[in-house]
C-alpha angles and dihedrals in degrees: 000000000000111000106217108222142241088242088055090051097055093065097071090022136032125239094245088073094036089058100018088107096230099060116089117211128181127158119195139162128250093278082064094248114151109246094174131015120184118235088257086057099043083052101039096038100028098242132156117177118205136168123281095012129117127223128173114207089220084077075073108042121092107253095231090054097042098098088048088058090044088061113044080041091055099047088032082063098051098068124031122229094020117119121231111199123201138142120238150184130227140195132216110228096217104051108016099195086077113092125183117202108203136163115235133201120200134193142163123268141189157177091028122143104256102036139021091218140001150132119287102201119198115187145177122187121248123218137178102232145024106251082065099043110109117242121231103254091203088053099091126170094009091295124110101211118211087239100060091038084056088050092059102040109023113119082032094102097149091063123088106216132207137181134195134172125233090284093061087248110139107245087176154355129188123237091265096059076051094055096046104041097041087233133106133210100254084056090052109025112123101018121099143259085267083061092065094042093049100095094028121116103241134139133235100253083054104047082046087060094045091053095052086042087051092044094045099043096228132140116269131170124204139181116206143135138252138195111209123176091359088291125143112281125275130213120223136192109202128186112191115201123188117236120225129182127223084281100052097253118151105245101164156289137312124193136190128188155177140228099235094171102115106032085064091041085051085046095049090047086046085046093059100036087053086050099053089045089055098052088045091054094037086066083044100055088230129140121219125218145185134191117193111206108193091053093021091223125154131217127191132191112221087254084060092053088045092045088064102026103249124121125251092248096047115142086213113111109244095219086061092042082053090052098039097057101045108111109243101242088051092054106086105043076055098057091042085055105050085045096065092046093051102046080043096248085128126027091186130035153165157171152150121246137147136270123196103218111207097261087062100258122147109220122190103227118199105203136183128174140176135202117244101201130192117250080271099063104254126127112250095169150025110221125184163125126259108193116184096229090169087130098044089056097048085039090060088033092063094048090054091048080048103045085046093058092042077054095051093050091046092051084046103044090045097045086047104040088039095056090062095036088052085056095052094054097045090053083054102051081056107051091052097048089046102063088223093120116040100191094071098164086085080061093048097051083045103043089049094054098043077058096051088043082054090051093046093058092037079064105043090055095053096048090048086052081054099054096096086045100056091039100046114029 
């Protein structure tokens, strides 16, 4: 395996954050194979890359934390350049009772040498307390120096970065804290971290948790919004870390943050889109459904639950209610049909089967589903609509039971009513041929309506054989 180089790093990141001794720093590709480790993750994890070796970063991984880091690698490979958060542990191979808590970012990557695309994980640790919390080596004498503060964030452009001293007074923020909160340094230098929550929407129980944070000098991370210069509301992620000098005293603050605006605006329009479907389906009598396929998590609306007799707050996994339910002789053509939307033969489907609900009903389900894929191409949900049509189809069940028997006595009443009618015209073919009878215009008049009586029912059988037609097309 191809090993990417130091060289190849430093061009998304400096070589100040690759060898300061807090930053982790590990590139892979999308296998999830580690490609480059930084010299504080080759002493803390007990890896040593080398050509030609492969090394998967889930030998690293705690095992109670592995699916967690499945599933933010997994979404943080569908869409370069978004970030993907999550706290993990980590083991050391060598000796498996160290654990290392640290909080990865992860993001997309591409076009570099060694790989088309994989996963650039930057990573701190996180502690509890102070006396565990690892010191900055580059702080020296109590001061956070720019260029030090650039070391750590710089590259990092869609971060908004602040800095405080061990008074909560900001000392410093970055252009694009700027950019984001409509304020400069020279506005907010020299007022405090509650200056900048002032005008922020959190609650009590929140800003609780931010002052013991503060008090106590541990790590936090809140989401909130904030209102600046009568402008529309803006959404921020903020992650607070605690500064500590060489000597482990405490000398500030550092936060980094995220523009979360229109993710929540994207998540209010899909709230209310989600609302008027509702009531749209709601009228409908339809449930709604989706199946993500990176995490395989389900998620059912209450009409769904209702649809297949089971309550909103069952324990029961729904994928196994689903399967459960399906009637035998329907199982297979739905599995057939979840398989080609998921290896993309199909990107729309449907189809009506049957459930069996607990109590032992049979139900008729009408279902359509369609695929929602990544930039790349690949699914990353199910999405679709369940309707109970159980009456519609006893409903058709009983026309056709109907139209049948209006075909039976067709087929009855022609085959009845013709034998005699046959007869009659055969006497009458003799009785003119025979020269018994000389006024044979009587003949004639009868021999022409026992004709018309023969069309009639003729008529009356063929528009009967087109009753499904006409009902059904």
């Amino acid at each position: 395996m191809t090993i990417v180089s130091s060289a190849d790093i430093q061009k998304m990141l400096p070589i100040e954050i690759l060898s300061s001794g807090l930053i982790y720093v590990i590139v892979t590709n999308e296998s999830g194979n580690c490609l480059y480790i930084n010299p504080i993750v080759s002493q803390q994890m007990g890896i040593e890359l080398l050509a030609g070796e492969s090394i998967s970063i889930q030998q690293f991984i705690h095992p109670n934390d592995g699916e967690l880091f499945s599933t933010v690698f997994s979404s943080s490979i569908q869409i370069t350049g978004q970030r993907h958060t999550a706290i993990i542990h980590h083991i050391h191979p060598k000796n498996q009772e160290i654990q290392i808590p640290i909080q990865w970012e992860l993001t997309a990557i591409s076009s570099l040498v060694a790989i088309e695309k994989g996963v650039l994980m930057i990573g701190y640790e996180i502690f509890t307390d102070k006396e565990n919390t690892r010191s900055i080596p580059s702080i020296k004498n109590g001061e956070v120096h720019e260029l030090d503060i650039l070391a750590l964030v710089a590259k990092n452009i869609t971060n908004s970065v602040m800095i405080t001293n061990a008074a909560e007074e900001i000392t410093w923020v970055n252009e694009v804290f700027t950019r984001v909160n409509g304020v400069s340094l020279e506005d907010i230098k020299g007022k405090t971290i509650n200056f900048l929550l002032k005008g922020a929407h959190i609650d009590v129980a929140n800003k609780k948790r931010i002052r013991e944070a503060l008090d106590k000098k541990m790590p936090f991370q809140e989401e909130f919004s904030i209102k600046r210069n009568e402008s529309n509301p803006i959404w921020l992620n903020i992650d607070y870390l605690p500064l500590f000098d060489e000597n482990e005293k405490h000398v500030g603050y550092m936060s980094i943050g995220s523009d979360e605006t229109l993710r929540k605006e994207g998540q209010k329009k899909q709230e209310e889109l989600i609302t008027r479907l509702r009531l749209a389906t709601d009228s409908a009598a339809i449930g709604i459904y989706e199946i993500d396929m990176v995490t395989n998590a389900v998620i059912w609306d209450e009409k769904m639950y209702e649809l297949y007799g089971y309550p909103p707050d069952t324990n029961m996994n729904l994928f196994k209610i689903f399967f459960t339910s399906l009637h035998p002789d329907d199982a297979e053509m739905m599995k057939n049909i979840l398989g080609e939307l998921i290896s993309q033969k199909k990107d729309i489907n449907g189809a009506i089967y049957r459930i069996i609900l607990p109590n032992g009903k049979i139900k008729h389900i009408e279902s359509h589903a369609i695929t929602r894929k990544s930039e790349s191409g690949q699914v990353l949900s199910l999405i679709g609509t369940n309707r109970d049509i159980t009456d519609d189809i006893l409903i058709q069940e009983k026309i056709k039971k109907q139209n049948q028997l209006l075909r039976d006595i067709a087929f009855s009443q022609s085959h009845e009513v013709r034998k005699p009618l046959a007869n009659i015209l055969a006497v009458i073919e003799v009785l003119k041929t025979s020269g018994a009878i000389e006024d044979l215009e009587i003949f004639g008049l009868l021999e022409d309506s026992a004709i018309e009586l023969d069309n009639q029912i003729r008529s009356i059988v063929s528009k009967t054989n087109k009753i499904d037609d006409e009902v059904f097309r």
